[in-house]
FIVEX-136672 format. One record per residue: residue in three letters; x, y, z of N, C-alpha, C in turn. Coordinates in steps of 0.001 Angstrom, whole numbers, plus 500000, padded with zeros to 6 digits. Last residue first. Example, Ala and Ser with C-alpha at 12.3 -4.5 7.8 and 13.67 -1.06 7.14 Angstrom:
BEGIN
SER512850497750507080513670498940507140512900500030507870;ALA513190494310507800512300495500507800513200496700507800;
This chain:
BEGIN
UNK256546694438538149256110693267536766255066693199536133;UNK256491696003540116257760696279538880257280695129537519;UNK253629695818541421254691697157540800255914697148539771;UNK253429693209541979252259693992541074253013695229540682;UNK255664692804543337255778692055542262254807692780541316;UNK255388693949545424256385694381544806256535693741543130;UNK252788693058546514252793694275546381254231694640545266;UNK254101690075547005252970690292545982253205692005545881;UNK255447691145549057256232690234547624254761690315546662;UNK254207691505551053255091692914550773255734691949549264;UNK252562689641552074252338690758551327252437691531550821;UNK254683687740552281253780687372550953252722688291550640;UNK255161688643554770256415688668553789255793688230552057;UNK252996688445556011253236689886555913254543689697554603;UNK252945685524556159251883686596555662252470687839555369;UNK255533685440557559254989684267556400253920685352555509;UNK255053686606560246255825686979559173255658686340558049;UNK252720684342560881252410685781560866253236686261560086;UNK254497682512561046253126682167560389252800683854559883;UNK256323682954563227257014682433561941255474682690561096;UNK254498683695565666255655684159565138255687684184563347;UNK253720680652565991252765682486566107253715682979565429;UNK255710678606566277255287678945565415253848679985564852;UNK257212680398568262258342680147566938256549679855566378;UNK255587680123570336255946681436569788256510681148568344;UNK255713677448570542254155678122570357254524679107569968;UNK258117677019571236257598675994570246256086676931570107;UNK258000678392574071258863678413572842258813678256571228;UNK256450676957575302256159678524575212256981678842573971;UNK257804674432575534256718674567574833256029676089574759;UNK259952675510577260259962674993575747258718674966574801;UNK259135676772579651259936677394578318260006677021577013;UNK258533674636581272257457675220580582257743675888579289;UNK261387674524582644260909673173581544260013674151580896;UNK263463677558582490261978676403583036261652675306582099;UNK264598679193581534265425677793582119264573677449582310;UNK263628680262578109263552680410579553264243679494579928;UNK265276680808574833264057680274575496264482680411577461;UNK266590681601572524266189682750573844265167681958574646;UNK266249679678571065268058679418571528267778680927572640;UNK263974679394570200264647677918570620265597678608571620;UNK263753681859568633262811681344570178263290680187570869;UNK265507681485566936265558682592567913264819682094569043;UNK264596679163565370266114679242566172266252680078567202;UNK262552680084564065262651679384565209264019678932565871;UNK263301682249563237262461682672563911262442681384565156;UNK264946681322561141265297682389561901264806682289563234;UNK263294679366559591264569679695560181264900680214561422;UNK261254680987559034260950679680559460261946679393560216;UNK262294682978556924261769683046558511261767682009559262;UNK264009681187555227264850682381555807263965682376557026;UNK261594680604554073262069679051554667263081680232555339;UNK260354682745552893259692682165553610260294681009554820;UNK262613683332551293262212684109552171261533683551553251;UNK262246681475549379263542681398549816263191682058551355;UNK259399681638548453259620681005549226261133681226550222;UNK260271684079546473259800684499548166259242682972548780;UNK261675683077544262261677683847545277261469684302546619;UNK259050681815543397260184681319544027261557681727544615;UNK257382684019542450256587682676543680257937682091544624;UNK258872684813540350258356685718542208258217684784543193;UNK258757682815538716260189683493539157259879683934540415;UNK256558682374537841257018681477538389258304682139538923;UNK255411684362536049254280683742537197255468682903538414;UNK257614684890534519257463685862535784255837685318536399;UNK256908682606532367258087682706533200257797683669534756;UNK253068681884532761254383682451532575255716682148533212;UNK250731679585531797251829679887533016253008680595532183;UNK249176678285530531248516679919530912249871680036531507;UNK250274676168529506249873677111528601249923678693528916;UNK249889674709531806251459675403531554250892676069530259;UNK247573673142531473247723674127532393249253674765532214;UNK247395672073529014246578673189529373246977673844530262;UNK249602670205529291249655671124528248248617672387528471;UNK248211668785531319249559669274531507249975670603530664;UNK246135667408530143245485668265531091247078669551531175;UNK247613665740527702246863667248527752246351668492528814;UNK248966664244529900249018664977529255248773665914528737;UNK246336663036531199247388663461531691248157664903531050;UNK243637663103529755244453662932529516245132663986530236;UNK239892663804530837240918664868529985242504663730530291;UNK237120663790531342237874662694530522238663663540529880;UNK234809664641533996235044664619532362236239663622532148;UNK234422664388536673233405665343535836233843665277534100;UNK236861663568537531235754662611537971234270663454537106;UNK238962664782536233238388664128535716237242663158536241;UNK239201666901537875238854667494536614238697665820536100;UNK240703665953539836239375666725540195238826667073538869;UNK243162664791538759242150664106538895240750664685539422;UNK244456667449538364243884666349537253242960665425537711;UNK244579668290540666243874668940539945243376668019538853;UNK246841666562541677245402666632542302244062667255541654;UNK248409667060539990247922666295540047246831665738540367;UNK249052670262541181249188669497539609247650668002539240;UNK249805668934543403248778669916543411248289670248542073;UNK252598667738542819251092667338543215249974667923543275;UNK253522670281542001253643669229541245252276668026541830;UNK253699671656544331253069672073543020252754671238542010;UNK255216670248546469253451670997546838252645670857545092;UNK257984670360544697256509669263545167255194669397545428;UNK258222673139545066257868672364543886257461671446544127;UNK257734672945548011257075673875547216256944673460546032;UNK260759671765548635259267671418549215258314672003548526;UNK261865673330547547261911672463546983260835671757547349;UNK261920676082548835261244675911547749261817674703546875;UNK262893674903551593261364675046551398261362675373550085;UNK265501674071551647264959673103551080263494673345551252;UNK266933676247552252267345675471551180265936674367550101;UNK265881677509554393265744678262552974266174677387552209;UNK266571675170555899265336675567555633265224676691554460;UNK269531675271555974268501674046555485266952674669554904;UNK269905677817557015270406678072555850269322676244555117;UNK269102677204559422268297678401558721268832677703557487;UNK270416674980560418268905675339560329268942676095559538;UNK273052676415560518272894675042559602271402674738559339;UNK273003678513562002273443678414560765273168677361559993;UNK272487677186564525271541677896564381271588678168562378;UNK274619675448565572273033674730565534272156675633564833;UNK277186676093564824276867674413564792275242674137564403;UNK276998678854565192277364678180563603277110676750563377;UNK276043679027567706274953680046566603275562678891565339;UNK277712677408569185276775677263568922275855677840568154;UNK280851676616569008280079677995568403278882677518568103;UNK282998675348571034282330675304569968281148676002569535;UNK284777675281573951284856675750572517284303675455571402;UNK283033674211575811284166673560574886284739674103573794;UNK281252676591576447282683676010577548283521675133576655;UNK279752676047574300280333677095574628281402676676575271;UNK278276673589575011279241674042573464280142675164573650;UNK277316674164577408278189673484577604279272673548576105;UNK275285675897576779276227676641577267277819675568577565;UNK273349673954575618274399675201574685275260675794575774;UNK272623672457577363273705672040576336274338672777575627;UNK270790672965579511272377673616579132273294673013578488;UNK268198672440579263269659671274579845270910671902580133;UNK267447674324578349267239674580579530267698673744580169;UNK268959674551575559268475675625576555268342675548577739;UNK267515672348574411269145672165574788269560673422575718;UNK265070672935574954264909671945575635266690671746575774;UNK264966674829572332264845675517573651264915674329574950;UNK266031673598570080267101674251570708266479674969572171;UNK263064671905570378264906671299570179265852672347570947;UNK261355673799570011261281672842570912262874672519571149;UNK262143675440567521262158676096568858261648674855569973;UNK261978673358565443263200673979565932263574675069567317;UNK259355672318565811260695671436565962261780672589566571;UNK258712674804564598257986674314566118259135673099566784;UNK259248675094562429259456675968563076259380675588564709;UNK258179672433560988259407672481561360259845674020562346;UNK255060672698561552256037671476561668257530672193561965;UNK254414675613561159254146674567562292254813673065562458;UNK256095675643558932256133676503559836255658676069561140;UNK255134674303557005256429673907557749256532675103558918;UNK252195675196556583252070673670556948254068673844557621;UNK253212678056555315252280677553556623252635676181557337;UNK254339676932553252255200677658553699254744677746555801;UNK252526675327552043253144674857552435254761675571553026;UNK250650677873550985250294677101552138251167675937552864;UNK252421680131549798251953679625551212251263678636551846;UNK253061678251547454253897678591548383253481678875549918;UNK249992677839546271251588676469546611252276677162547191;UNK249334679573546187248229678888546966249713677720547605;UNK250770681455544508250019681979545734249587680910546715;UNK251647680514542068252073681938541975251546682487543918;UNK251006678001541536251994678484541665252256679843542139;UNK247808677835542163249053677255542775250586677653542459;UNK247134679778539859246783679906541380248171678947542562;UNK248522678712537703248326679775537876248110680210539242;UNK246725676014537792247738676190537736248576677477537606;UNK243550677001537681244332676224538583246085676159538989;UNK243610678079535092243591679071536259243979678311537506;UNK244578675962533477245460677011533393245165678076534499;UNK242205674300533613243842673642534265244568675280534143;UNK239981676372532897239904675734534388241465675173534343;UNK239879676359530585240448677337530845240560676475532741;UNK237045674736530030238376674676529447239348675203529888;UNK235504676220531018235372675098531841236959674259531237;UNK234256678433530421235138678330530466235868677187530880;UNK231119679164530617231466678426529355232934678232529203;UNK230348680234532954230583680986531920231177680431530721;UNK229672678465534390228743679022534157228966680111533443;UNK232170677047535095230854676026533835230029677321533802;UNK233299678209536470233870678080535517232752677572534215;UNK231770677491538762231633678588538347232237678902537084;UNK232450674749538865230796675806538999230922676850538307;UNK235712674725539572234420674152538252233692674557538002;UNK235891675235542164236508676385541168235385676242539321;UNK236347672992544185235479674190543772235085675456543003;UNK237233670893542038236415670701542592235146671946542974;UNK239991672658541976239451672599541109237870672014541323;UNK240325672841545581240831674046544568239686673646543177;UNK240837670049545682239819670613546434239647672001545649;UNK243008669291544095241783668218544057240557669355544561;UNK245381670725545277244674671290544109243478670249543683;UNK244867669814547880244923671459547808244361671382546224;UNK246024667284547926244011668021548323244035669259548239;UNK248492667457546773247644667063546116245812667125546616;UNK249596669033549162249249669769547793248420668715547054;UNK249482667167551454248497668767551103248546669288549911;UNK250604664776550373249463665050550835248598666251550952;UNK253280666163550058253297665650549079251356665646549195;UNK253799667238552954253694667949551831253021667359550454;UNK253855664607554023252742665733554497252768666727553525;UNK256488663976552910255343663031552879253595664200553251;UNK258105665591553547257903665159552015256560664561552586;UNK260105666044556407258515666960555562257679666501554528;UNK261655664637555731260759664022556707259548664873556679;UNK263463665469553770262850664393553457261740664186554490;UNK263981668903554558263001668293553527262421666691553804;UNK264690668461557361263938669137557284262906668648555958;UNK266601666161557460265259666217558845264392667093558009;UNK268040666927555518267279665186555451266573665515556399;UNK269234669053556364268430669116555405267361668084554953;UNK270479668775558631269244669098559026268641669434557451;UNK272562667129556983271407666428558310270526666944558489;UNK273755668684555778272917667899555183272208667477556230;UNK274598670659558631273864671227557185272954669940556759;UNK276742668481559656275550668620560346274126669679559295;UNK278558668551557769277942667431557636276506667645558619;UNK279284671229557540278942670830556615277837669941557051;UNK279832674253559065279523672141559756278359672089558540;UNK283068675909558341281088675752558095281068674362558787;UNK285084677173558831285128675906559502283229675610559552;UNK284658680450558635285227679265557958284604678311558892;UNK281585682669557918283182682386558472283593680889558429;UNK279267682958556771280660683447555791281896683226556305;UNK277705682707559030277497682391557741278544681813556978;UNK278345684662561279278809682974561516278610681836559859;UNK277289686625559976278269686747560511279190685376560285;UNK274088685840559792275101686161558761276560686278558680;UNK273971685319562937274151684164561697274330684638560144;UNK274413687846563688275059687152564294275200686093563064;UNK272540689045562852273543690196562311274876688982562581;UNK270338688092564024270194687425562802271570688443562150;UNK270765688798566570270527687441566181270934686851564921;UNK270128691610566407271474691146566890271722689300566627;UNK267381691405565947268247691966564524270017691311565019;UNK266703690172568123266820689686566926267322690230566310;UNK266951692316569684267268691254570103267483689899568999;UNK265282694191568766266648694961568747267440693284569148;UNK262723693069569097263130693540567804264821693687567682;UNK262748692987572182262889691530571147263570691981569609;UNK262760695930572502264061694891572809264164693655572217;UNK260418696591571719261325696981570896262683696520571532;UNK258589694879573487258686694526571757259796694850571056;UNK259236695995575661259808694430575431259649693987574521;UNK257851698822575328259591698210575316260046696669575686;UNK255544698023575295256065698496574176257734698400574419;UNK255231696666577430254459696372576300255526696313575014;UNK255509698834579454256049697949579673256176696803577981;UNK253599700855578319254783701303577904255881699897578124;UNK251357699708579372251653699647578315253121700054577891;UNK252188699417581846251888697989580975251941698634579853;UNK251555702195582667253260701317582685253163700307582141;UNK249285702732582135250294703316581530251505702804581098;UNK247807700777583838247970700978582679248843701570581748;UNK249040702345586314248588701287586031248564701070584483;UNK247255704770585823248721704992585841249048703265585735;UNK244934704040585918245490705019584877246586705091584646;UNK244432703114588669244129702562587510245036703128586093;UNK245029705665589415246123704589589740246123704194588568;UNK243171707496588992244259707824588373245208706771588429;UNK240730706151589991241097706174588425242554706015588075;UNK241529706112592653241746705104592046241869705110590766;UNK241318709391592893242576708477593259242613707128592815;UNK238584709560592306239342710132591243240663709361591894;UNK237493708732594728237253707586593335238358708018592388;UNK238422710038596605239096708118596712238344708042595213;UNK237118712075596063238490712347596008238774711077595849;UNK234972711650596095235184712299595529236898711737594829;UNK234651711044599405234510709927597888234454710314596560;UNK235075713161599679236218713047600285235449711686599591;UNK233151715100598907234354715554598982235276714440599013;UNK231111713608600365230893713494599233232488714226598935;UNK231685714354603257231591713047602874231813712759601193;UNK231098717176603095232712716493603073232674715210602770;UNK228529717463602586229654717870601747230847717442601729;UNK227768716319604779227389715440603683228377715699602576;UNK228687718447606993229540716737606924228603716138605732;UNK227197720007605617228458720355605566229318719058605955;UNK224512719449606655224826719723605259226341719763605027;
């Protein structure tokens, strides 16, 4: 009886010793967890304290700016121009039904147009560049990363945050809510023609219906917080580009974070702009 007691004593003891590893184990991942979030955080704010910095100081690279504005808007245009017009084709298409079943079927260009501007046109082509161009921009600067082309700007004296990182961001807030009025403008369009394979409404008029319902402050917020939107897109992928690993693999870890990353703030920044907008307007 007394060696069963110890036996049991003493697997007693090895199970509670593994818990506690286990336990402890865990502990440190997590805490590990939690302080490589709040170093990225503290790692970026230093990032982005940096390209406001490099913003406002002289010798801007103009000519490299328009460049990444022709990469960013014109080579975006075409995929943009394509999602907003099936955005609002598909939008009115399903929106009709139900519109017919309350005798509103009139009212349909002005809730269409209403929707796309104020919610459907900014994010979704705030989304669509985010994987396009966010993903560009953390591929690019994380592949000059692991060539060491940035460190070679450096050794020559030339300021890589202001050459490569300033001229991105500031493109991309430039030219996503221009991308956006396009989205809208086709998405416009797209609507017209979803509304006329079921009836016979004029360009025109369809135009007049739908800017009827549209306010000034429908349209002021929306464009607003694109600026914001193309600011992350920015940011985010410059950061992951230009903190990327020396490993080849780095880049495309890179290009996957910039655009996880960028998508997610996208949301949260179109939740905290709607919330602010339902409060003061």
């Amino acid at each position: 009886m007394k060696k069963l007691k110890i036996i049991d004593l003493k697997k007693a003891q090895s199970i509670a010793t593994t818990r506690s590893i286990k336990l402890s184990e865990n502990t440190l991942d997590q805490k590990e967890r939690a302080n490589g979030f709040l170093e990225e955080v503290g790692d970026m704010s230093l990032f982005i304290k940096q390209i406001f910095k490099e913003t406002f100081s002289r010798n801007f690279e103009f000519k490299e700016f328009l460049r990444q504005c022709y990469e960013i808007g014109n080579k975006s245009l075409p995929l943009i121009i394509i999602t907003g017009t099936i955005m609002g084709l598909v939008l009115t298409i399903q929106s009709r039904p139900a519109m017919a079943k309350f005798g509103a079927v009139t009212m349909l260009p002005g809730m269409v147009a209403v929707s796309i501007i104020r919610e459907i046109g900014p994010i979704i082509t705030a989304l669509i560049c985010a994987g396009k161009i966010g993903s560009g921009m953390g591929a690019e600067l994380g592949s000059m990363k692991v060539t060491e082309q940035i460190d070679a700007m450096e050794v020559s004296a030339t300021n890589p945050i202001r050459y490569l990182v300033v001229t991105r961001v500031l493109a991309a807030t430039l030219m996503l809510p221009i991308l956006v009025l396009f989205a809208d403008a086709f998405g416009f369009l797209g609507s017209w023609i979803g509304v006329n394979i079921k009836g016979d409404v004029s360009l025109v008029l369809y135009i007049f219906q739908a800017f009827g319902s549209v306010d000034f402050l429908d349209f002021f917020p929306a464009l607003i917080k694109t600026f914001l939107f193309g600011a992350v897109i920015g940011i985010v992928g410059c950061y992951k580009g230009f903190t990327a690993g020396r490993g080849t693999e780095s880049v495309g870890k890179a290009a996957n974070e910039a655009v996880v990353l960028s998508s997610l703030l996208i949301i949260i920044v179109d939740m905290i702009a709607v919330q602010i907008t339902d409060m003061w307007l």
